[in-house]
C-alpha positions as CSV (number, residue, x, y, z in Angstrom):
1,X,188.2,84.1,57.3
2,X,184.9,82.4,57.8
3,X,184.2,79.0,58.7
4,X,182.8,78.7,55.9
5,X,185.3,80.1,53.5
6,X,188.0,77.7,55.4
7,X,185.4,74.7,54.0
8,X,185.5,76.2,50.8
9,X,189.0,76.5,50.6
10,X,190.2,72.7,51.5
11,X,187.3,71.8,48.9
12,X,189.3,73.6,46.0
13,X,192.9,73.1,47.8
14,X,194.1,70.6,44.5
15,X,193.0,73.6,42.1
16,X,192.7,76.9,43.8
17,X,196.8,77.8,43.6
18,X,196.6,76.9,39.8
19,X,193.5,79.1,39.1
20,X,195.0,81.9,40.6
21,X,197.7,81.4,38.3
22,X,196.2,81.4,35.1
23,X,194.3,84.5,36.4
24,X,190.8,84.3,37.2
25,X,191.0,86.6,40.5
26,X,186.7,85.4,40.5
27,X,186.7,82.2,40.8
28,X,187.3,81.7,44.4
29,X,184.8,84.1,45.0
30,X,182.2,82.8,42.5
31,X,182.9,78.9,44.4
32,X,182.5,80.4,48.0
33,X,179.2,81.7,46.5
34,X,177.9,78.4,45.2
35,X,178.8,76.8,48.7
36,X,176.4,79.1,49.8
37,X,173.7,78.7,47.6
38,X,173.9,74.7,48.0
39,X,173.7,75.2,52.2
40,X,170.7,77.9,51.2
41,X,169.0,75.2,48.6
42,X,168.9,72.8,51.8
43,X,167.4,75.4,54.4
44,X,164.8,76.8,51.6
45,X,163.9,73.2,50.0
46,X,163.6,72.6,54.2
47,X,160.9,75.7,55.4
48,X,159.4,74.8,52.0
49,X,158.4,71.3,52.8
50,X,157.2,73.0,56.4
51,X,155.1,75.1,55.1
52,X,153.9,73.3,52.1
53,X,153.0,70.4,54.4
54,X,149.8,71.9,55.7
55,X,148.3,71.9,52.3
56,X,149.6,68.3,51.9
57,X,151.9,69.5,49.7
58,X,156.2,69.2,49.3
59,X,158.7,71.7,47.5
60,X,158.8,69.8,44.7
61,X,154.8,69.8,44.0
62,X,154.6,73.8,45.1
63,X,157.1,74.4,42.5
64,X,154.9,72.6,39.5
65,X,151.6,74.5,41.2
66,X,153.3,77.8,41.2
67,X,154.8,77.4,37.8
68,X,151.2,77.3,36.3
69,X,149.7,80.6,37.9
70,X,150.3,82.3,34.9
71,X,148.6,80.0,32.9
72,X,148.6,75.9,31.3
73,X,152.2,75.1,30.4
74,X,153.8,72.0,28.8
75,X,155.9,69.5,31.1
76,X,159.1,70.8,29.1
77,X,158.3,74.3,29.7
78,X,158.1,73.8,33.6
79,X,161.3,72.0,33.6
80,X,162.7,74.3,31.3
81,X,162.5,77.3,33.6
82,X,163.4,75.5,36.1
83,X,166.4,74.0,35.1
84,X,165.0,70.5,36.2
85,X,165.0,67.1,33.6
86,X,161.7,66.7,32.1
87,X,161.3,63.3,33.2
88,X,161.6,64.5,36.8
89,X,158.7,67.2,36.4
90,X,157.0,64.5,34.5
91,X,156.5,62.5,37.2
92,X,155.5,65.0,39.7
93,X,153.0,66.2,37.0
94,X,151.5,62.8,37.0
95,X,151.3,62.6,41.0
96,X,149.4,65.9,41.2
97,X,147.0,65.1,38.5
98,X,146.2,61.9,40.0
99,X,145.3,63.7,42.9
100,X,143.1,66.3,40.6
101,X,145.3,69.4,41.5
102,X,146.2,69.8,37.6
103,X,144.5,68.6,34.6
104,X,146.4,68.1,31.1
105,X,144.4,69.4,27.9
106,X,145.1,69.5,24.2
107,X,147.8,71.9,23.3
108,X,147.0,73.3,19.8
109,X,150.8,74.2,19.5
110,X,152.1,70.5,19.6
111,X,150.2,67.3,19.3
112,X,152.3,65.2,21.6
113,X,152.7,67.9,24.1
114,X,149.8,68.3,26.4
115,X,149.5,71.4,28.6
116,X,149.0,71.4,32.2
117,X,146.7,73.7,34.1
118,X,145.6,73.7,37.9
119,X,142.5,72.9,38.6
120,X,140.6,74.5,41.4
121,X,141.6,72.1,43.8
122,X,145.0,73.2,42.7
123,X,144.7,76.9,42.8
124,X,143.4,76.2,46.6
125,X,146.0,74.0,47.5
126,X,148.4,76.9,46.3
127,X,147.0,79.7,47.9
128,X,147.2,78.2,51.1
129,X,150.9,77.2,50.3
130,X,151.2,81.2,49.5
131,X,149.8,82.3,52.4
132,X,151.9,80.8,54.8
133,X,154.8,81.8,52.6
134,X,154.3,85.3,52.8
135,X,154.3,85.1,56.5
136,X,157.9,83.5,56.5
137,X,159.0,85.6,53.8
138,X,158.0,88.8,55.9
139,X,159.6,87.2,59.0
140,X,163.0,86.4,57.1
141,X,163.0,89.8,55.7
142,X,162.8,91.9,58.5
143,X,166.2,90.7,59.7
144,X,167.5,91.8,56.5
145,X,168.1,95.6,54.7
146,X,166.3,95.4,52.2
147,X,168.5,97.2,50.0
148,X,171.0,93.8,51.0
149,X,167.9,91.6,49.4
150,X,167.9,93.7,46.4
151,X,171.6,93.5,45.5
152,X,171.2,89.8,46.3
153,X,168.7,89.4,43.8
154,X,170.6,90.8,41.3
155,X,173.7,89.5,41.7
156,X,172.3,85.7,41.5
157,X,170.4,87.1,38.2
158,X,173.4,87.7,36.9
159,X,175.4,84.4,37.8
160,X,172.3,82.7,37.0
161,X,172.5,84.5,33.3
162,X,176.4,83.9,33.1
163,X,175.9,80.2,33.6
164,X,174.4,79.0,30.3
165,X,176.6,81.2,28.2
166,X,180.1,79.4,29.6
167,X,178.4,76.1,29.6
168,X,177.2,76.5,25.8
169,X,180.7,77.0,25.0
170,X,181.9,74.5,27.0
171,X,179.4,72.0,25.1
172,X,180.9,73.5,21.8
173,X,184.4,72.6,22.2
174,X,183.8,69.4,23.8
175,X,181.6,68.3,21.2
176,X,182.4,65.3,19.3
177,X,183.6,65.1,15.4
178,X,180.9,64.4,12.7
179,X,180.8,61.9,10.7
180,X,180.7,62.6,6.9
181,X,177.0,61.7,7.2
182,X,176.5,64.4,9.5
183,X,176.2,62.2,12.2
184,X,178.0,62.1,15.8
185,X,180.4,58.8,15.4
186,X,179.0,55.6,17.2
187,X,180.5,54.8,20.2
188,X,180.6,51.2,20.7
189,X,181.5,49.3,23.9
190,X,184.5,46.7,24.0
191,X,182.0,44.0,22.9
192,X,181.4,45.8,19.8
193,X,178.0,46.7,20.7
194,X,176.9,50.4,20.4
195,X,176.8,52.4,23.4
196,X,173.7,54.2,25.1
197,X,171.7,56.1,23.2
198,X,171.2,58.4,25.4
199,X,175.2,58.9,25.7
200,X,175.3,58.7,22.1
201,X,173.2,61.9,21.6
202,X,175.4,63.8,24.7
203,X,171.7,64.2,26.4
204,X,170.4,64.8,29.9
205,X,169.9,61.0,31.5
206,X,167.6,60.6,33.7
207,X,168.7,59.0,36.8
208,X,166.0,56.7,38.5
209,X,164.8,58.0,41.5
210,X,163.9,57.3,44.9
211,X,160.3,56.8,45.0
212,X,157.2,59.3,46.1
213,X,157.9,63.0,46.5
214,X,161.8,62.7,46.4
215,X,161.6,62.4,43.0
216,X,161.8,66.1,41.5
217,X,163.8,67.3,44.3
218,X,166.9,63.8,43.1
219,X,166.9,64.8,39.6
220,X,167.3,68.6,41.1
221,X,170.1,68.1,43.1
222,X,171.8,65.7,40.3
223,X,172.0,68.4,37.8
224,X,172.9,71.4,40.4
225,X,176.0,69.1,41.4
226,X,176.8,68.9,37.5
227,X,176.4,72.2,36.4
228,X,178.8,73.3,39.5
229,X,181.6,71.1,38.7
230,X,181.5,71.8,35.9
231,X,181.8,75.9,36.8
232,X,184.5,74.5,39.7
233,X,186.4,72.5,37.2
234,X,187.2,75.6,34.8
C-alpha cells in the first residue's frame, strides 16, 4: 500500500469500516482519488503562479484571462464554470480591470450584469502566460503515456459530472420545510432575532479573504474542502 493510501486510510479510519458495510465497495477508492487531486491542486496552483509570474500575473488572474478567450462573459458565468463563489471572481475581475487587462461593457442580456472582455493588454498578458505553459505542459507530458493522460481526462470528467448530481439530491432532502406562505421558516437566534440572511436562503457565503491575489484562490479552496466532505461524509 502506498504512502499515500496509508494517509488516506487513517483520514477515514472513524468511517471507512462502516462504509464498507453498508456497501459502497467505491468510496475508498473515490477518497484516495480526491487526496490526490487536493496534493495535485497544490503542485498545479504552484507551476501556475511560476509561470504566470513573468507576465505579472498569479493562477487566480490566468484563470479569469483564460476564461474570456472565447469571448466577453458575465462575473457569474466565470465563476460558474469554474465552480468558484461569485464574489471571489468579482474581485479578481476588479483587480485586472484596474490594471486595464479586461474591460466590462453593457450586456444586452441583463442590465445589472456587465460582461467582461480582455483587452489587448490582456490578450498579451495571456499569450505569454500560454506560451510558457505549453512548454511545461510538453515537458510534464513526455514522462507520461499518453494513452495514461487520456484515461485520466476522462475519468475526472466523469467524477467531475457525478458530483453535482449526488450533491443536488443531497440539497433536496436536506432542505428545509415550507412555510404555508411558500416560504423557508425563519430561523431566529436565542435572542429572538432572525438569523443571517444569507443562512436563511441555504446560499454560498462568502468568506472574507486574505487580501491581494489570495483572494480567488481562499474562496477556491473553501468550497473544494466543502464539496469533499460532503462526498467523504456519505
Amino acid at each position: 500500500m502506498s504512502t499515500l493510501s496509508r494517509r488516506q486510510r487513517a483520514v477515514n479510519t472513524d468511517g471507512a469500516d462502516a462504509d464498507a458495510d453498508a456497501g459502497a465497495p467505491g468510496g475508498e477508492g473515490l477518497s484516495e482519488l480526491v487526496a490526490l487531486v487536493f496534493r495535485l491542486d497544490g503542485l498545479l496552483k504552484a507551476a501556475g503562479d511560476a509561470l504566470a509570474e513573468p507576465a505579472g500575473q498569479t493562477t487566480a488572474r490566468w484563470r479569469v484571462l483564460g476564461s474570456l478567450v472565447n469571448g466577453p462573459m458575465t462575473v457569474a458565468q466565470i465563476a460558474a464554470d469554474w465552480w468558484l463563489a461569485r464574489q471571489s471572481v468579482q474581485r479578481v475581475a476588479d483587480l485586472l480591470e484596474h490594471d486595464g487587462l479586461v474591460a466590462y461593457g453593457e450586456n444586452p442580456a441583463h442590465r445589472r450584469a456587465y460582461l467582461v472582455r480582455l483587452t489587448p493588454s490582456g490578450w498579451a498578458a495571456l499569450h505569454r502566460v500560454r506560451a510558457a505553459q505549453r512548454e511545461w505542459a510538453n515537458t510534464v507530458a513526455g514522462r507520461i503515456a499518453t494513452q495514461d493522460l487520456q484515461a485520466a481526462n476522462d475519468i475526472l470528467s466523469r467524477v467531475i459530472e457525478a458530483l453535482p448530481t449526488v450533491e443536488d439530491r443531497r440539497l433536496a432532502r436536506r432542505r428545509p420545510a415550507r412555510s404555508s406562505a411558500g416560504r423557508p421558516p425563519v430561523r431566529r437566534r436565542e435572542d429572538g432575532a432572525p438569523g443571517d440572511p444569507q443562512q436563511q436562503l441555504g446560499g454560498r457565503v462568502d468568506i472574507e479573504p486574505a487580501p491581494g491575489e489570495q483572494l480567488i484562490e481562499g474562496q477556491e479552496r473553501g468550497d473544494e474542502r466543502e464539496r469533499v466532505r460532503r462526498v467523504l461524509d456519505r
